[in-house]
MARPA-342194 format. One record per atom (N, C-alpha, C, O): residue number from 1; residue in one letter; chain; atom name; x, y, z. Coordinates in Angstrom, 1 decimal, padded with zeros to 4 digits. Atoms other than C-alpha are relative to their C-alpha. Last residue first. Layout:
<recs>
+-----+------+------+------+--------+--------+--------+
: pos : code : unit : site :      x :      y :      z :
+-----+------+------+------+--------+--------+--------+
: NUM :    A :    A :   CA :      X :      Y :      Z :
...
+-----+------+------+------+--------+--------+--------+
</recs>
This chain:
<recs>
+-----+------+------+------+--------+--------+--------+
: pos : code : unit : site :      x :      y :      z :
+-----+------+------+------+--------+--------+--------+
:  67 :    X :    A :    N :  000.6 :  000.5 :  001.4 :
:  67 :    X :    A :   CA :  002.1 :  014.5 : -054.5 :
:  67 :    X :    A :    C : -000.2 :  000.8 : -001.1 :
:  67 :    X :    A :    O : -000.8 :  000.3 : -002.1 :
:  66 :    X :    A :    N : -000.7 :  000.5 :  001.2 :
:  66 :    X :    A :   CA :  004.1 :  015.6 : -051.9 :
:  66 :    X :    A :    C : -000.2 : -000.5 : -001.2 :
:  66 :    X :    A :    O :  000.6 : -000.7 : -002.1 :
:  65 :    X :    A :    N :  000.0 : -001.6 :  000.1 :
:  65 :    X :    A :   CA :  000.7 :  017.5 : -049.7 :
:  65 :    X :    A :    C :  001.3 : -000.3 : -001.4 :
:  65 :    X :    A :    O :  001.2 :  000.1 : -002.5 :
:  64 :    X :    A :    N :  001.0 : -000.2 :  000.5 :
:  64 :    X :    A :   CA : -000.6 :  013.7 : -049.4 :
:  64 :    X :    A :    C :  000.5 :  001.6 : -000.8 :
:  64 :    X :    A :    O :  000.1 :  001.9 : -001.9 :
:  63 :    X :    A :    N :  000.1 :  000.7 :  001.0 :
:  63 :    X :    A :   CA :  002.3 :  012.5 : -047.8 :
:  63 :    X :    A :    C : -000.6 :  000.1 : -001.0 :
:  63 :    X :    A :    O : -000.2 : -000.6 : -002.0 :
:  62 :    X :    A :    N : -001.3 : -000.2 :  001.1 :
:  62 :    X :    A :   CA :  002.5 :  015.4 : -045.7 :
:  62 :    X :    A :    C :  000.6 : -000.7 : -001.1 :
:  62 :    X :    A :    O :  001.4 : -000.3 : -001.9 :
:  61 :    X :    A :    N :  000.4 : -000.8 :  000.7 :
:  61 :    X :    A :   CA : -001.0 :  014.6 : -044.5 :
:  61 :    X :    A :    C :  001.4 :  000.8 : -001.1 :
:  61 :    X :    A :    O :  001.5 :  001.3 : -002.2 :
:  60 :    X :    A :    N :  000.3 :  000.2 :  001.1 :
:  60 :    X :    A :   CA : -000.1 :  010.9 : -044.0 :
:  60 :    X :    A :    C : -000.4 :  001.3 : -000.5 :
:  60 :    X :    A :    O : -000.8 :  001.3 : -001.6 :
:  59 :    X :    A :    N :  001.6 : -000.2 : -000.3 :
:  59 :    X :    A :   CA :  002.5 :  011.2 : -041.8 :
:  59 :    X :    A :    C : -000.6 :  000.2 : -001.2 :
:  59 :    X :    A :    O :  000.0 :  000.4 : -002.2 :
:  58 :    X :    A :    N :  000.1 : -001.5 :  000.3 :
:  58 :    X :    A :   CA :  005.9 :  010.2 : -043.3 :
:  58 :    X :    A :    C : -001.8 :  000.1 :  000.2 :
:  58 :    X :    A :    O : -002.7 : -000.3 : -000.5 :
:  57 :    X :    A :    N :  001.1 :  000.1 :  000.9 :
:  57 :    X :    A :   CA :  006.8 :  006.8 : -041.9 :
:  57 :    X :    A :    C : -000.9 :  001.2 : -000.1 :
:  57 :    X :    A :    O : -001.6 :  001.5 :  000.9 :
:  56 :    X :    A :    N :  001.0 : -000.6 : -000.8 :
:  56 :    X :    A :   CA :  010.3 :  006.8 : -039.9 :
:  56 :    X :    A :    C : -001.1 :  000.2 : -001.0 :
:  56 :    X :    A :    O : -000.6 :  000.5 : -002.1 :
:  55 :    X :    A :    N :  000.8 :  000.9 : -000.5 :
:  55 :    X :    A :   CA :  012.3 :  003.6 : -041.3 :
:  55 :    X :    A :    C : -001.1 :  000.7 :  000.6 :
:  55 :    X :    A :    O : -002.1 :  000.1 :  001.1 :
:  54 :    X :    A :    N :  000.8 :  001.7 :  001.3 :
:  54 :    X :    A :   CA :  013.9 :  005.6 : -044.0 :
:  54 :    X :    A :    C : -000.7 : -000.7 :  000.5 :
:  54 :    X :    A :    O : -001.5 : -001.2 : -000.2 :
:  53 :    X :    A :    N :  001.0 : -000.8 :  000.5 :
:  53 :    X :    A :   CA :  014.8 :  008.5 : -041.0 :
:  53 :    X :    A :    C : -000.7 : -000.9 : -001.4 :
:  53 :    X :    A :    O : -001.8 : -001.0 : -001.7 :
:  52 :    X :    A :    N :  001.2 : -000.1 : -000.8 :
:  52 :    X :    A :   CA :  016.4 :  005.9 : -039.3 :
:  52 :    X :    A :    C : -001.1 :  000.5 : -001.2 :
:  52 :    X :    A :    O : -002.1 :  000.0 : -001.8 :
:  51 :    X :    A :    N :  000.5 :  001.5 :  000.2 :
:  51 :    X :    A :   CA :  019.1 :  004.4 : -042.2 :
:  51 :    X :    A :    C : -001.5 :  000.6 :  001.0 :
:  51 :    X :    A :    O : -002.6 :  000.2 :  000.6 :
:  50 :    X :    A :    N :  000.9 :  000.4 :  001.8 :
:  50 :    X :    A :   CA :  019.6 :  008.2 : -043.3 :
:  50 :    X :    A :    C : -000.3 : -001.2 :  000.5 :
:  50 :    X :    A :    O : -001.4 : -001.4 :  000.0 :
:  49 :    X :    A :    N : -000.6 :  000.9 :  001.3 :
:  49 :    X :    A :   CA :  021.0 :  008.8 : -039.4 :
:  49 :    X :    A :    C : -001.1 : -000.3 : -001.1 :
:  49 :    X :    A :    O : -002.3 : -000.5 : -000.9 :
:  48 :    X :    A :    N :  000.4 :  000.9 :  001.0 :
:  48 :    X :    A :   CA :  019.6 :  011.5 : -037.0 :
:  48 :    X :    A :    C :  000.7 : -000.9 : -001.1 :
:  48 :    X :    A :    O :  001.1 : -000.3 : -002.0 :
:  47 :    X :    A :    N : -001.0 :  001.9 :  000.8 :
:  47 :    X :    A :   CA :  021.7 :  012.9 : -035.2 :
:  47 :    X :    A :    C : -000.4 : -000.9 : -000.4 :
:  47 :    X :    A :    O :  000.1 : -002.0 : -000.5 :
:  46 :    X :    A :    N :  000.7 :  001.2 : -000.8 :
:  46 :    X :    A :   CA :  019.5 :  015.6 : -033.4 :
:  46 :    X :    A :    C :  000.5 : -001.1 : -000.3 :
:  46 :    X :    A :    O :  000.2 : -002.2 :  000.0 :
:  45 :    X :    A :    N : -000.2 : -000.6 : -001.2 :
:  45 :    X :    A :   CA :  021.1 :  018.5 : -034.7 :
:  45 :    X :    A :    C :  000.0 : -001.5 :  000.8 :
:  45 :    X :    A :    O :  000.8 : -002.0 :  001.5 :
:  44 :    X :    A :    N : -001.5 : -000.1 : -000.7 :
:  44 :    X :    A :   CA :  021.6 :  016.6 : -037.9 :
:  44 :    X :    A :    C :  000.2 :  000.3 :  001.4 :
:  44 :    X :    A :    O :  001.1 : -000.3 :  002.0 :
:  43 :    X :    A :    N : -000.2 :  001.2 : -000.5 :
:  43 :    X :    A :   CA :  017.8 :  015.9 : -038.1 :
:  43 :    X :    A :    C :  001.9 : -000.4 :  000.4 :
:  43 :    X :    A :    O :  002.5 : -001.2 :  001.1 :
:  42 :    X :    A :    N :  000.3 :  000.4 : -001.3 :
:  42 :    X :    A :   CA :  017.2 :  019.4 : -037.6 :
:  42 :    X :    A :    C :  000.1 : -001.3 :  000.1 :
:  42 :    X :    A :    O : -000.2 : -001.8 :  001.2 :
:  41 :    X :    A :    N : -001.0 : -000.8 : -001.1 :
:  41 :    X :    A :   CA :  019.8 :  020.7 : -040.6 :
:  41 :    X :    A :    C : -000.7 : -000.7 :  001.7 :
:  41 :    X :    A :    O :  000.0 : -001.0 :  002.6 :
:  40 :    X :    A :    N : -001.5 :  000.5 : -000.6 :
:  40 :    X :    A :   CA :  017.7 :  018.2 : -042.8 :
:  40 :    X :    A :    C :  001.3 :  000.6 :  001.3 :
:  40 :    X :    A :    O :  002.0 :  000.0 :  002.1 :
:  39 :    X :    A :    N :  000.4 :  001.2 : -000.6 :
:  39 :    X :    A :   CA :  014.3 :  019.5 : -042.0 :
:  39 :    X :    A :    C :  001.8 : -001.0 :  000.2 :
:  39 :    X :    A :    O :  002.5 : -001.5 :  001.0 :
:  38 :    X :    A :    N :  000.4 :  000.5 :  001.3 :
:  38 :    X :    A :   CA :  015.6 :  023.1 : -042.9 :
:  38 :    X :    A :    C : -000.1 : -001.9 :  001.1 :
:  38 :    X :    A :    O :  000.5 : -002.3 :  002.1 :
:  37 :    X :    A :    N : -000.5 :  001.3 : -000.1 :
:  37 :    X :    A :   CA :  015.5 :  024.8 : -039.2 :
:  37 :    X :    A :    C : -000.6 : -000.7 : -001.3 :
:  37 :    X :    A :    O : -001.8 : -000.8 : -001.5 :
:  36 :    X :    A :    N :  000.6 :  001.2 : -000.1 :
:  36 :    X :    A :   CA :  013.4 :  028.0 : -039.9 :
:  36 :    X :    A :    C :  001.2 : -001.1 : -000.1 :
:  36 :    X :    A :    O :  001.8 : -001.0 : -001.2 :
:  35 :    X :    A :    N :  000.5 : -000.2 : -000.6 :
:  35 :    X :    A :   CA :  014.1 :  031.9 : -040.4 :
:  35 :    X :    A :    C : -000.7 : -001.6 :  001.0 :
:  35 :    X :    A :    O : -001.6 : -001.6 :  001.9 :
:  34 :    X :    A :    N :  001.6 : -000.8 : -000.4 :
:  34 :    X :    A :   CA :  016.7 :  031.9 : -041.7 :
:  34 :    X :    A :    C : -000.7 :  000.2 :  001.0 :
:  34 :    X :    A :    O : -000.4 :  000.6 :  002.1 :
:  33 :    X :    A :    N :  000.2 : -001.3 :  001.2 :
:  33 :    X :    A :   CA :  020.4 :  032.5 : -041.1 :
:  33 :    X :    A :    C : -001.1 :  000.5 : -000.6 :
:  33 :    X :    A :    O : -001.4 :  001.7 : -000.9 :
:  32 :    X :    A :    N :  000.2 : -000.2 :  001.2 :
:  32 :    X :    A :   CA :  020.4 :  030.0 : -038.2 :
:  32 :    X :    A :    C :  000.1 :  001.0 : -000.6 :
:  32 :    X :    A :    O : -000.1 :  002.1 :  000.1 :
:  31 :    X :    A :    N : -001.3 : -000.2 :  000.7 :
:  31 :    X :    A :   CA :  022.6 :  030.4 : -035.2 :
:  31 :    X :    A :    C : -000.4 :  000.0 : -001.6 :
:  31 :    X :    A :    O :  000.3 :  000.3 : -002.5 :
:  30 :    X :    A :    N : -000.7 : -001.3 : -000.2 :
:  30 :    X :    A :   CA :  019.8 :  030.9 : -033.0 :
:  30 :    X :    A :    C :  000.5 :  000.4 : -000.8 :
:  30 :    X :    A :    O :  000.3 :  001.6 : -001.1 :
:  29 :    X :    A :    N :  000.7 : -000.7 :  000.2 :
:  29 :    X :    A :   CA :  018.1 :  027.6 : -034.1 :
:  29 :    X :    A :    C :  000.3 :  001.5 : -000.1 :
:  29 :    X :    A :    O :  000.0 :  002.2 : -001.1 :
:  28 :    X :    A :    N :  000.2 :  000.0 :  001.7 :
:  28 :    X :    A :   CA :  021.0 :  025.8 : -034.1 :
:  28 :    X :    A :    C : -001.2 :  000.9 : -000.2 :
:  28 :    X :    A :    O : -001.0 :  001.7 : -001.2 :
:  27 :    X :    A :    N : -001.3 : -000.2 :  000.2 :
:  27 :    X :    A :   CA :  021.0 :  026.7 : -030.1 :
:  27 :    X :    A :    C :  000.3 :  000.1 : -002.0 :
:  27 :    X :    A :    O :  000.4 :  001.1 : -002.7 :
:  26 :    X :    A :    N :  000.0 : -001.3 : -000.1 :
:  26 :    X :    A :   CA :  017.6 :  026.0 : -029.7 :
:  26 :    X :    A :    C :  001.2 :  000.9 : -000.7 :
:  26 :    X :    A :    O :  001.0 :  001.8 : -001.5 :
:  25 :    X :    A :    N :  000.7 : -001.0 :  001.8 :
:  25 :    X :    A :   CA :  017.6 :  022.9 : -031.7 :
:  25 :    X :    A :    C : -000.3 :  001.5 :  000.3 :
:  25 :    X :    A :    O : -000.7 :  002.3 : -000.5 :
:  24 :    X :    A :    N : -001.4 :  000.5 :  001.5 :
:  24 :    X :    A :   CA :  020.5 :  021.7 : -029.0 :
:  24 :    X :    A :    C : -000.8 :  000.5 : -001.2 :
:  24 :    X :    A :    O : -000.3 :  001.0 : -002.2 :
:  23 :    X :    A :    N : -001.3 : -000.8 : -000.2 :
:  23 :    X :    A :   CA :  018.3 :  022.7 : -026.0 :
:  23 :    X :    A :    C :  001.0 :  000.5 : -001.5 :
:  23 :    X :    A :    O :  001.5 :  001.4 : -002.1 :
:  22 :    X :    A :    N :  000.6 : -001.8 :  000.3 :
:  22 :    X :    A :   CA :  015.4 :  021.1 : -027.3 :
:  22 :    X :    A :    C :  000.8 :  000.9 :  000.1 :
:  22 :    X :    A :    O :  000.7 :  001.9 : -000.6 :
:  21 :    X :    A :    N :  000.2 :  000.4 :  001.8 :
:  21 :    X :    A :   CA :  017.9 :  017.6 : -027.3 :
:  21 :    X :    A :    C : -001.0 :  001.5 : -000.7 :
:  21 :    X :    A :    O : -000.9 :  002.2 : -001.8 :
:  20 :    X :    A :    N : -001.5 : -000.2 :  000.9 :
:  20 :    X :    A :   CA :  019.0 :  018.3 : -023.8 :
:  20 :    X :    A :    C :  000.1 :  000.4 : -001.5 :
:  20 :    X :    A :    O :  000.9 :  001.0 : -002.2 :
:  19 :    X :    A :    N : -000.3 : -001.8 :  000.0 :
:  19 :    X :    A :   CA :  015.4 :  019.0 : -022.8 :
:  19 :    X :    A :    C :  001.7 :  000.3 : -000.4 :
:  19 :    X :    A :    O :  002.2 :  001.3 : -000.9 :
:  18 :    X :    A :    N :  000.7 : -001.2 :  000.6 :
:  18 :    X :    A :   CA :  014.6 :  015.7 : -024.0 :
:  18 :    X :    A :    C : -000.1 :  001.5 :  000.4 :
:  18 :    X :    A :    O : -000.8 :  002.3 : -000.2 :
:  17 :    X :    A :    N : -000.5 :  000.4 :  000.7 :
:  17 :    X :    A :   CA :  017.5 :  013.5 : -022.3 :
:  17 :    X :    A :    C : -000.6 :  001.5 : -000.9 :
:  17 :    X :    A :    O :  000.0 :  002.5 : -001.2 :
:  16 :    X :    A :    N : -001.3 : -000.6 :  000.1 :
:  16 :    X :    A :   CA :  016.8 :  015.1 : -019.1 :
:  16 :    X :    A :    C :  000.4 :  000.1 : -001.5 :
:  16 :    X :    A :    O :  000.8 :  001.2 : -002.0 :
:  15 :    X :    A :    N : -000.2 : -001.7 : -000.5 :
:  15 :    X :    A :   CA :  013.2 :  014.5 : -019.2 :
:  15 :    X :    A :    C :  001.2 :  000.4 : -000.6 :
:  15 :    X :    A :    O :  001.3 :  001.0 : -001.7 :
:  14 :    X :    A :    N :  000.8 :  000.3 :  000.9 :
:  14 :    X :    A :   CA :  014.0 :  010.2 : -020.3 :
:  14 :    X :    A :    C : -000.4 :  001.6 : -000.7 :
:  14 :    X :    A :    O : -000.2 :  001.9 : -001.8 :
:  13 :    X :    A :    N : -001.2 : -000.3 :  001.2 :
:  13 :    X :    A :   CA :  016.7 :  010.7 : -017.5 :
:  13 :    X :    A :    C : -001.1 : -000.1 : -001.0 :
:  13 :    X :    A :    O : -001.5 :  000.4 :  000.0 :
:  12 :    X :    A :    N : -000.7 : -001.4 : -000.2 :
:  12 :    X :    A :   CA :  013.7 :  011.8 : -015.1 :
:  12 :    X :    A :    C :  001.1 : -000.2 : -001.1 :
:  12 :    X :    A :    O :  001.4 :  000.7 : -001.9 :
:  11 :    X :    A :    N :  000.8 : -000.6 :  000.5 :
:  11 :    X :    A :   CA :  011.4 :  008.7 : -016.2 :
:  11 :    X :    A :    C :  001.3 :  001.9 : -000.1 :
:  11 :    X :    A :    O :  001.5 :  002.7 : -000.9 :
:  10 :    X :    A :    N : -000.3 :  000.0 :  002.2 :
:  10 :    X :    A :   CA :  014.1 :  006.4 : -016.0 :
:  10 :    X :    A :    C : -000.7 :  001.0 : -000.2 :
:  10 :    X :    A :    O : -000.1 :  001.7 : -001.1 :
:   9 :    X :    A :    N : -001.7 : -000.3 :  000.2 :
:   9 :    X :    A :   CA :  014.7 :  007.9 : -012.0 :
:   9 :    X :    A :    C :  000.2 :  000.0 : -001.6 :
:   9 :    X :    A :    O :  000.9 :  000.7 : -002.3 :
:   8 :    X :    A :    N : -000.4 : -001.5 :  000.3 :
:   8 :    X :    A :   CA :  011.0 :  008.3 : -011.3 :
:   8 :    X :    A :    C :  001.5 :  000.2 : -000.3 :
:   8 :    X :    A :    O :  002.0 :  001.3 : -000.4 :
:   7 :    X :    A :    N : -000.3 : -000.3 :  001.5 :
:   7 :    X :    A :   CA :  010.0 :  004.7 : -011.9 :
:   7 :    X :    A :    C :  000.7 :  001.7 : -000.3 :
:   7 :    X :    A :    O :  001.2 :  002.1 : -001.3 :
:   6 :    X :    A :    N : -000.7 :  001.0 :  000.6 :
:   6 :    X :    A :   CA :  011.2 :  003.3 : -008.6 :
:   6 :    X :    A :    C :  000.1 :  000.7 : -001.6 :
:   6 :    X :    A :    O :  001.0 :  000.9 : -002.3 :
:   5 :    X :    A :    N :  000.0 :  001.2 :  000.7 :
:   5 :    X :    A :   CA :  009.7 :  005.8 : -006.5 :
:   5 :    X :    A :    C :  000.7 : -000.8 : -001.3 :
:   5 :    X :    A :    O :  001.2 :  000.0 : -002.1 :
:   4 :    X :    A :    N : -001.2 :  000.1 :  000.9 :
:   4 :    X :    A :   CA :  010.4 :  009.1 : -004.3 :
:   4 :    X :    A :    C : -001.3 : -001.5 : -000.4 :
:   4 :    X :    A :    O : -002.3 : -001.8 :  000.2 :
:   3 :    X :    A :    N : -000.7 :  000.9 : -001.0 :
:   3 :    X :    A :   CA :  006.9 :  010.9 : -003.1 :
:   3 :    X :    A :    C :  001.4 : -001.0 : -000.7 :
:   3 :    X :    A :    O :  001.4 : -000.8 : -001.9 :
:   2 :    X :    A :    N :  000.3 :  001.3 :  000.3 :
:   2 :    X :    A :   CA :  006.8 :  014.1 : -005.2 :
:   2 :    X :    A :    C :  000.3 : -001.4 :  000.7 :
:   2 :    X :    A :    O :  001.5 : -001.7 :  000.8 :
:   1 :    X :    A :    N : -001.0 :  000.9 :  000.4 :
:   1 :    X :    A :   CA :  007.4 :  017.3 : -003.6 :
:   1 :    X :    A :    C : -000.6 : -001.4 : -000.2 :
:   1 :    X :    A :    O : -001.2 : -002.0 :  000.6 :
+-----+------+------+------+--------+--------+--------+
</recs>
């Protein structure tokens, strides 16, 4: 068992939060029809908003692969 400390409490909701959120593309995942989470259906899961995903910066090999 881990000794207690100050940071282990954000750090555990930080956990929580991200197994909540794997949780929730499991679940969609299940329920899909194919075989794959279409990029938009997983940013819904995840609630993504169009103002974020505009500010997130498209790695550069998939940038490269769009061309």
């Amino acid at each position: 068992m881990a000794p207690p400390s100050t940071t282990a409490v954000p750090d555990d909701c930080v956990a929580l939060a991200e197994i909540e959120l794997c949780g929730e593309l499991m679940i969609a995942a299940s329920a899909a029809d194919g075989e794959r989470l279409s990029p938009d259906r997983i940013d819904e899961v995840l609630m993504v908003t169009a103002e974020r995903r505009a500010r997130v910066p498209v790695p550069r090999r998939a940038a490269a692969e769009n061309r």
